[in-house]
Every structure is written in structure tokens, then in C-alpha cells.
N, C-alpha and C positions, 0 to 999 in steps of 0.2 A: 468575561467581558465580550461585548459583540466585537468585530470583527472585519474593517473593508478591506479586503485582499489579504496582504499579511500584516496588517496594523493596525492595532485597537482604533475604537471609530474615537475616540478622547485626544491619539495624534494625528486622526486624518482633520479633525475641527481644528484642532490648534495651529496645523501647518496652513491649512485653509484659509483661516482669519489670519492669520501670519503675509500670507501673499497676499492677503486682499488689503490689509494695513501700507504694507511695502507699494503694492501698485498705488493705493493713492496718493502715497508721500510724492514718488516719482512722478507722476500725472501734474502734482502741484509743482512740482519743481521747474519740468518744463513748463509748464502755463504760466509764471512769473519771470520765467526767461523772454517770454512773451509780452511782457505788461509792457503799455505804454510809453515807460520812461528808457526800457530797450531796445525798441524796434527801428529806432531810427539807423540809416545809413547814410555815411558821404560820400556822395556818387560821382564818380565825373566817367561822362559819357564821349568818347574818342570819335569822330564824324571828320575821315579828311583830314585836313589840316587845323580843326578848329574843335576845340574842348569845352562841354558843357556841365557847369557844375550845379548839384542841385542835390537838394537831402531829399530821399527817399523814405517813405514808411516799407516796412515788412508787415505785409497784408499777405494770412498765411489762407484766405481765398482768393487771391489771384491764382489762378491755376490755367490764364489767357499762353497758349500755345498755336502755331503756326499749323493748321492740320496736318499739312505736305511735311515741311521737313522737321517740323517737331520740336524746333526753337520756342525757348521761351518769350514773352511777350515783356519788358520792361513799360509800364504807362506812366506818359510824360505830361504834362499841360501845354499844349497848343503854342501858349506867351513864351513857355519857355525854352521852346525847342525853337523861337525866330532864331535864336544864337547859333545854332549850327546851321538851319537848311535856310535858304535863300525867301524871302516873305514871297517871291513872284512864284515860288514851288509850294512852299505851303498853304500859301491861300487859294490855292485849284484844289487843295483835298475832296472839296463837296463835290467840283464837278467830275473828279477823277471818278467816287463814288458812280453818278449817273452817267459814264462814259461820254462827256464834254468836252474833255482837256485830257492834251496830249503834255508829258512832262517831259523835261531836259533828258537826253540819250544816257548822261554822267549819271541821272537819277532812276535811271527808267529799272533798272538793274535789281537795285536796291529795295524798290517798293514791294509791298505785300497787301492783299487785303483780305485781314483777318476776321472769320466771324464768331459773335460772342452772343451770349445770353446774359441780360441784369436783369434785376428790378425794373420792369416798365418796358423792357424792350426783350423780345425774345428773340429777336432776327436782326440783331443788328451788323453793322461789320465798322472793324477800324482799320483804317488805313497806317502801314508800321513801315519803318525804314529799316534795314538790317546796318548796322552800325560796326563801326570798324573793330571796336571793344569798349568794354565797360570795367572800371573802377569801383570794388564797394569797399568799406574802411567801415568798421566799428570796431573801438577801443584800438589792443592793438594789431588787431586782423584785416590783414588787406588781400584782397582777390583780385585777381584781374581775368576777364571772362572775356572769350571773344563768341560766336554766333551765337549774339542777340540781337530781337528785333525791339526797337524804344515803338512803339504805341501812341500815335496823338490823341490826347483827349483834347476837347474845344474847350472844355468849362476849366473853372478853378476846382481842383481838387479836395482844399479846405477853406474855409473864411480866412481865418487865421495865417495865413501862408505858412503856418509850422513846416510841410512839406509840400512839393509840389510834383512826384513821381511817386509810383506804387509796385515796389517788388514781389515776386512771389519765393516761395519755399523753395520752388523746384528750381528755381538760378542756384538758392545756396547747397541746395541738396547735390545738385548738378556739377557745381562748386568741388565739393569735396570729392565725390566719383571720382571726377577727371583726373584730381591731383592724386588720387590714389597710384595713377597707373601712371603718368605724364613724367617721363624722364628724360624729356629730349628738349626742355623748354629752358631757354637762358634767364637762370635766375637774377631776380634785380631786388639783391637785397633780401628783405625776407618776404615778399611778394609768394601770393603763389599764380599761375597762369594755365589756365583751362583752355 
């Protein structure tokens, strides 16, 4: 019989098609962890004294990060974020953009301006708040994350209003990191806190 290394080339095919079987079951398994009727999260976003709630999709290309300190970007819809920041701060977003408007000293702190690439825009930037923490909850997994920044988008996210923020990977990937190591944080319940 032929030969690759020390093993007939008849169990190097069969171990071969073996792994290649096994990776695509796995490939599929994640990718319906994915589907549609999964992705959703219950969010609520902590700002101050004032708590915003709002379902989230898990959009595993948002990969929108803070250059500087490396924070992920939470994006929120514009409408929906009046419930935490002040309408007279939020609606200077555009002119903060073109250095018009000077913001409140309590906000000044917080702000970011994040730049990204879409569809249709390759130079764009969003202006983010760094928020005091975030709440994500699917089934029965609750995380509570703190340095993140929420992202204003101006538009509606979906027709439908199904959701009106957009997560990425790297919160829950980021998620789990932290709690790996994170032993000094006061547990509330079975929460975990990043």
C-alpha cells in the first residue's frame, strides 16, 4: 500500500473527509446560533440616573470600535437615545461634527467621535457617548458590561421597529474574556460584570 508518513494514504483520506465532515456540522451549528430568530438581545443602557431600554440585533459585522481606547461601539437610533441625553445635547450632534457647538461641561467628558466605513460612506465619523454600563439578557444570560460607547445613528435602523440598536461580537466576546479573569466584582445574582 502507498504510504503518507506512517499511515496508509486509505486512513490519511478517511481521517481527512472525517474533519472535513466534523468542521462543517460545527460551521452549521454556529451559523443557526446566528439565525435570525437568535440574535435578538434586551438591552438596557445605564446613562446617569436614567435607563434606556431597547432590543438590540447581534450584527456579527459591527466591528465599530473607538480607535484610541479600543472600546466597543454599541449603535443606537438617534429617537431613541432622547430618553437618556437631553434633546438640547443631542440635536447639536451635526454641529458638534463641523465644530459649531460647544456641549454641556457634564457631557463634554463622555463624548467620542468615532470614524467608520459603510456602504456609501467611507469617511464617515459617529459621534458616541461613553455610558455608564450596559445590560444584555438573552434567554437566561445576563451580562452587565461597563466601557462602552452607545453610537448615535440619525435614521431608523429597521421599518419594522423589530430593533432599534446594533451589537457586535466583540461586546460578547469581550464579555466572556473579562469574566474569565474578573474576581473582585459584587455578584447580583447570577449576573455576570465586565
Amino acid at each position: 500500500g502507498v504510504f503518507v508518513g506512517t499511515y496508509p494514504i486509505k486512513v490519511t483520506i478517511i481521517a481527512g473527509t472525517l474533519a472535513f465532515v466534523i468542521t462543517q456540522i460545527a460551521f452549521k451549528i454556529n451559523k443557526s446560533k446566528l439565525n435570525s430568530q437568535n440574535t435578538f438581545y434586551d438591552t438596557e443602557i445605564f446613562f446617569g440616573n436614567k435607563v434606556l431600554k431597547v432590543k438590540a440585533l447581534l450584527d456579527s459585522g459591527n466591528m465599530l470600535r473607538d480607535p484610541i481606547s479600543k472600546l466597543p461601539v454599541i449603535i443606537v437610533e438617534k429617537e431613541k437615545l432622547r430618553a437618556l441625553i437631553p434633546a438640547n445635547e443631542i440635536d447639536k450632534i451635526e454641529d458638534l461634527l463641523g465644530g459649531d457647538e460647544v456641549v454641556e461641561e457634564s457631557y463634554n467628558a463622555r463624548i467620542r467621535a468615532i470614524p467608520y466605513m459603510s456602504v456609501g460612506n467611507k469617511n464617515g465619523i459617529m459621534i458616541a457617548y461613553k455610558v455608564d454600563w450596559v445590560k444584555l439578557e438573552y434567554q437566561d444570560e445576563v451580562n452587565e458590561i461597563n466601557n462602552v460607547l452607545v453610537g448615535i445613528y440619525n435614521d431608523a435602523l429597521t421599518k419594522n421597529n423589530k430593533y432599534s440598536a446594533l451589537i457586535g461580537l466583540q461586546i460578547l466576546e469581550r464579555s466572556t474574556a473579562e469574566n474569565e479573569f474578573n474576581t473582585t466584582f459584587e455578584n447580583k445574582g447570577k449576573y455576570s460584570i465586565c
